[in-house]
C-alpha positions, 0 to 999 in steps of 0.5 A: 074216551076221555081217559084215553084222550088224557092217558095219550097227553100224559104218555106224550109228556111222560116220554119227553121228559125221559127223552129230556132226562137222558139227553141230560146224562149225556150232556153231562158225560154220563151214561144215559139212563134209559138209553145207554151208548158208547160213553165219549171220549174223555179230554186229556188234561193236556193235548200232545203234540200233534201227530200225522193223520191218514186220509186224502190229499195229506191234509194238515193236522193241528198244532199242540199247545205251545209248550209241548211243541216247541219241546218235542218238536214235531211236525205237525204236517205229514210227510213233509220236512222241518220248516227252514230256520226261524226268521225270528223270534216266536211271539204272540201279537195281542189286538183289540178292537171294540168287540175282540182280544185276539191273540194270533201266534206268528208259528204260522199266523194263527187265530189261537184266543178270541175274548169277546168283550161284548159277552159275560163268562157265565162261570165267572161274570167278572171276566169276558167270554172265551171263545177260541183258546189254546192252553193246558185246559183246551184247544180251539184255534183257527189255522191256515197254510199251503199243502202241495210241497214243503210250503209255509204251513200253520207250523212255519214260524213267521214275521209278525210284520209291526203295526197298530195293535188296537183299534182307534176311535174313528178308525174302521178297521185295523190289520195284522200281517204276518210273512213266512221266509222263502220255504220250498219256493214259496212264500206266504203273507197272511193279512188278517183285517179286523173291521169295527162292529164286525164279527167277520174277520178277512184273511188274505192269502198272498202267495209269492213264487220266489223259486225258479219253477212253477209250483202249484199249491193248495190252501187250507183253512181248519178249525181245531177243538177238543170234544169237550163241552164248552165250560160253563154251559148248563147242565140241561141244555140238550144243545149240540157241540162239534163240527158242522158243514153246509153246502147246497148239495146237502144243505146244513150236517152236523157232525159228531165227534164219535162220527168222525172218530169211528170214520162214519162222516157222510158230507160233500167231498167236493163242493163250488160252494159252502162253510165248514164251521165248529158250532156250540151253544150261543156261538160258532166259528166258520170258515167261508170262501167266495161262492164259486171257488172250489173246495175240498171239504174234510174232517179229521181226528187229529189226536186223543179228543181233538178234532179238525174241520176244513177245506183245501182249495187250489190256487192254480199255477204259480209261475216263477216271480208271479204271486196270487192272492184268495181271501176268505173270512173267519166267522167266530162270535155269537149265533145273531141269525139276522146277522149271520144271514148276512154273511153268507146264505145258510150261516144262520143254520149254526143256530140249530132248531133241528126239524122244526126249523120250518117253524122256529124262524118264524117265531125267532123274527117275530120275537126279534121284531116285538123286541124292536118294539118293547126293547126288552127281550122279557116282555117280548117272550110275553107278547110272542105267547100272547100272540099266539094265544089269539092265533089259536084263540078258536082252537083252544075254545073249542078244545076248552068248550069240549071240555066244558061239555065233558065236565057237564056230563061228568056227573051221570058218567061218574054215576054210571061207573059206579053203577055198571062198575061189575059190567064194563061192556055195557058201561062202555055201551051206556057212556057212548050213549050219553055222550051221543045224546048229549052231543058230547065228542070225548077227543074234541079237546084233544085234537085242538091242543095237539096241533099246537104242540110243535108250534111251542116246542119250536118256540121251546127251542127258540128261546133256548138257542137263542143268545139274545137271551144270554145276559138279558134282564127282564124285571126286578130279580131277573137279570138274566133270562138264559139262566135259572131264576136266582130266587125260583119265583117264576118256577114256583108260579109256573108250578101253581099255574099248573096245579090250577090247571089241573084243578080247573079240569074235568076230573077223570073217574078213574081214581088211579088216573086222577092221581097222576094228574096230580102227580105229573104237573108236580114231576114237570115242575121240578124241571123247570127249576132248573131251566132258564129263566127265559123258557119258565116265563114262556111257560108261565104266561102260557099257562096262565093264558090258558086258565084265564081262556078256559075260565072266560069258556066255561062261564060263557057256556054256562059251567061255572068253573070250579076246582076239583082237588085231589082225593088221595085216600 
């Protein structure tokens, strides 16, 4: 019964670590290797201009790289006509505040760059992190405009209205204003506000009747992106990129983007309420709108890998010379959970632990809450595993107690084998006996440990997800825990901390069995050399944790702890 208990525990890791090697293949745009799918679709080296996409309501598609629209010159709105006559020259205005460089594009006032100067490029450390851009690399832009008629569109070319540019010392916010020309009886002012230590950004909707009859349009806001994976991101992070839509109907759904190719999007038509967001590792967008105000959610392909995400909503009647106005807000920066709960309930949720969600916020505020203590995210990860350690300090003794038990017995167990090893009925018979006799229960070390588990996988993808790690030192040679140890110190420690382990086991009697528990925690160690620093930390204390419980145990009921090593003839 303890090699069975054993042989569960080693098929469980055994078959999440080929759960984590495919999800590696795929996220590296590779065919999986034990579960093959359909291969992604792969990125151009340049988007072309935007094409009409079918679907209800003829909802807007994105723009194309600057380049290639202003040559061909497409609409990107179909069914209706060529905005009227430039008003002015295109221009691209540049604005800083003390956490962004933006760069919106007055073809439609829209969020086309987001350089955020409170984060690091992890390719390249000396520039900031780029979160939406458009060139001939990618395409990840915030767009907006009226559908309805031949309104002002995200392909109307504006006025960039002058002003202030860069956000003073003591000024709070700071705005960007764009107007479109009179087009189909409507003009549209855009006013963009910006405000300090915020990564909201207000965007109001002024809509102005300068026609002679009563119109009624509708708004749209999109985010545009290319499916490729964010560049620079690690290779084994299983982390999900694409778009993702919360309403309180059906809560938070991620969207892939071969769903929304192949039309298999199953997400809330209409909505009073909810986000549409554009989610990647450490980061996301989102565009919110006031609970309450009715909205049509959408997704949509719009060209050779790119993709769009969205809501339309309807301003009502417009009267002649009348005007109304609808604001929304533009989430773009990093996944904070504390302060994307703020912004709008179930924001936070783009920080995905998946269906372990239930206990990843719990351990996500613990670990925020240690780290407003020891001001350091490294000793935090520390002091959260020690914390757990003495919450389930009196499963784990009575999982190492069994165990104890077991290596006490072990001897006459080994003996029997070897003597019945030509009867295995009555050697089954002769074990159950002993351990009946020695009150000896073979899954009492088993059971213990196994209801641990979720709490550190969801522990796992807390720290994972989590960019407070991003950039965070810990000691020494560690200058960054979302990244591998530059010197694989901690991977190495972790391995030795795992071969102690091993060691300080009863060792099984099954000769080939006592060789994969050899083999095993080598296998598992080579993936750790890989993984942030972070989540080797986490395991390292873990492990060491442990073996210091288990040695404390075993000396306390009288079985000295002593290694048992690997016998490979």
């Amino acid at each position: 019964m303890n090699d069975i208990r054993r042989t569960i525990l080693w098929v469980i890791f055994g078959f999440s670590m080929v759960l984590l090697w495919d999800k590696w293949q795929l996220h590296n745009g590779k065919q999986a290797t034990f579960f093959p799918t359909t291969p992604a679709v792969t990125a151009p080296a340049a988007a072309t201009a935007a094409s009409g996409a079918t679907g209800a309501a003829s909802v807007p598609v994105s723009s194309a790289p600057l380049a290639a629209a202003s040559q061909q010159g497409v609409s990107a709105v179909p069914g209706q006509p060529a905005p009227a006559a430039a008003p002015a020259a295109r221009e691209q205005v540049e604005v800083k505040t003390d956490l962004y460089r933006l760069t919106f594009d007055s073809e439609g006032g829209s969020l086309i760059k987001a350089e955020l100067l409170q984060h690091i490029d992890m390719a390249d450390k000396s520039r900031n992190f780029l979160l939406l851009d458009e060139s001939a690399q990618r395409v990840y832009v915030a767009q907006t405009g009226l559908i309805g008629g031949s309104f002002p569109t995200h392909k109307t070319l504006m006025t960039a209205v002058p002003g202030p540019r860069e956000l003073q010392d003591g000024q709070d916010a700071i705005t960007v204003r764009f107007e479109s020309p009179e087009q189909g009886g409507l003009k549209l002012v855009k006013t963009w506000t910006i405000q300090r230590g915020a990564y909201d950004i207000a965007v109001k909707h002024e809509v102005v009747n300068t026609g002679n009859v009563a119109v009624s349009p509708q708004l749209y806001l999109q985010l545009v992106r290319d499916g490729n994976p964010p560049p620079g991101e690690s290779s084994f992070y299983s982390t999900f990129t694409g778009p993702a839509v919360f309403t309180d109907a059906k809560k938070y759904q991620k969207v892939d983007f071969k769903d929304i190719e192949n039309g298999k999007v199953d997400i809330p038509r209409d909505s009073p309420n909810g986000y549409v967001a554009m989610v990647q590792h450490y980061f996301a967008t989102a565009w919110l709108l006031a609970d309450g105000t009715q909205r049509e959610l959408f997704t949509r392909k719009v060209d050779t890998n790119l993709y769009s995400v969205g809501m339309l909503t309807s301003l009502g009647s417009i009267e002649p010379g009348a005007s109304k106005a609808i604001d929304a807000r533009l989430f773009a920066g990093p996944q904070v959970e504390t302060q994307m709960e703020k912004l709008y309930p179930g924001l936070e949720l783009v920080k995905d632990y998946g269906w372990l969600t239930i206990l990843s916020k719990p351990l996500y505020w613990l670990l925020d809450q240690l780290h407003k203590l020891l001001g350091n995210w490294g000793w935090s990860i520390v002091g959260l595993v020690l914390l757990l350690k003495i919450a389930f300090y009196w499963l784990n003794a009575k999982a190492y107690a069994s165990m104890a038990k077991m290596k006490a017995v072990n001897p006459k167990i080994m003996e029997m084998r070897e003597r019945l090893k030509d009867k295995p009925q009555q050697m089954q018979q002769e074990m159950m006996r002993i351990y009946r006799e020695e009150k000896v229960n073979p899954m009492g070390g088993c059971f213990p440990i196994m209801i641990q588990i979720p709490v550190f996988i969801a522990l796992y993808w807390v720290l994972l997800s989590s960019v407070e790690m991003r950039n965070a030192p810990w000691i020494g040679w560690i200058h960054d825990l979302s990244t591998p140890d530059p010197f694989f110190i901690l991977p190495l420690l972790m391995t030795l901390s795992s071969l102690l382990q091993t060691a300080l086991n009863p060792a099984p009697p099954d000769p080939m069995q006592a060789k994969m528990m050899w083999f095993m925690p080598l296998i598992f160690s080579v993936m750790f050399f890989f993984f942030p620093a972070g989540l080797v930390l986490y395991w390292l204390t873990n492990n060491i944790l442990s073996i210091a419980q288990q040695w404390i145990i075993n000396t306390r009921m009288g079985v000295p702890p002593q290694f048992n090593l690997p016998k490979f003839k």
